[in-house]
N, C-alpha and C positions, 0 to 999 in steps of 0.2 A: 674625636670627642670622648670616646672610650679612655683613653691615657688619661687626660686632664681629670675625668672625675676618678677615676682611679686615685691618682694623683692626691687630687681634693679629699679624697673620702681618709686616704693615711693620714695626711694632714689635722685636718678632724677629729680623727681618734686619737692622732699622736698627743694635741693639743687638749683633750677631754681625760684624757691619762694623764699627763703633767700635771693637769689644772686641781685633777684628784690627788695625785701623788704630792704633792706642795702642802696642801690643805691639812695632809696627816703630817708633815714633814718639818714644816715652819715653826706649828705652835712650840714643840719642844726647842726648838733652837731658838725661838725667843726669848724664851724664859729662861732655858741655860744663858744665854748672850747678856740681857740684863738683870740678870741676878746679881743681888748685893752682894759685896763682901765683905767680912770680918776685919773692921780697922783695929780695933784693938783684941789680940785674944782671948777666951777668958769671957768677955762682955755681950749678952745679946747683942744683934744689928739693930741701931735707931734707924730710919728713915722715914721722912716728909714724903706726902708727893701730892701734884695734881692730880686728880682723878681726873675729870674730863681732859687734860693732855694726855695722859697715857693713852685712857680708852683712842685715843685719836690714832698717836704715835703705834700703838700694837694692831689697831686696824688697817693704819696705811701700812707697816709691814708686811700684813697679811695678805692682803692683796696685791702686795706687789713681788710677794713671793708666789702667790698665783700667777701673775700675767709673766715671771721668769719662765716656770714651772711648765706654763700652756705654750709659750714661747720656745722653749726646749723639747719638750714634746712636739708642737707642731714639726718645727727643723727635724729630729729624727723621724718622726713618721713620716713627712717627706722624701728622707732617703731612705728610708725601708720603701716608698712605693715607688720610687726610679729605680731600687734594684728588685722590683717583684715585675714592674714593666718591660724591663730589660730581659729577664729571664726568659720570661713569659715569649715574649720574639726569637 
């Protein structure tokens, strides 16, 4: 029972670090990502847009750059606790 919450408990952190790491990580790359560009040079950018789509479109990003995030971290802190387990014997 010792291994498994070992185990569990990497996982946990690996996945609470992701989830953090993401959070600080995402928003700038969204904004880089959809940032407008310069159709013609020389001209301010015009652009329309839906407010309630975006707010939508930039939240579901967000979160789904967390559950990568937590997801990737789970996986490495899992095998950081197989090889602290292994050591450890």
């Amino acid at each position: 029972m010792s291994t498994t919450k070992t185990l569990l408990t990497f996982a946990l952190a690996g996945a609470l670090l992701g989830a953090t790491v993401a959070s600080v990580v995402v928003p700038p790359v969204l904004s880089w990502y959809n940032a407008t560009g310069a159709i013609a040079p020389g001209k301010p950018v015009e652009t329309l847009c839906n407010v309630p789509e975006l707010i939508r479109y930039a939240t579901r990003r967000l979160i789904l750059g967390q559950v990568v995030g937590a997801g990737a971290g789970a996986v490495a802190g899992l095998a950081l606790g197989v090889a602290w387990t292994r050591r450890r014997r």
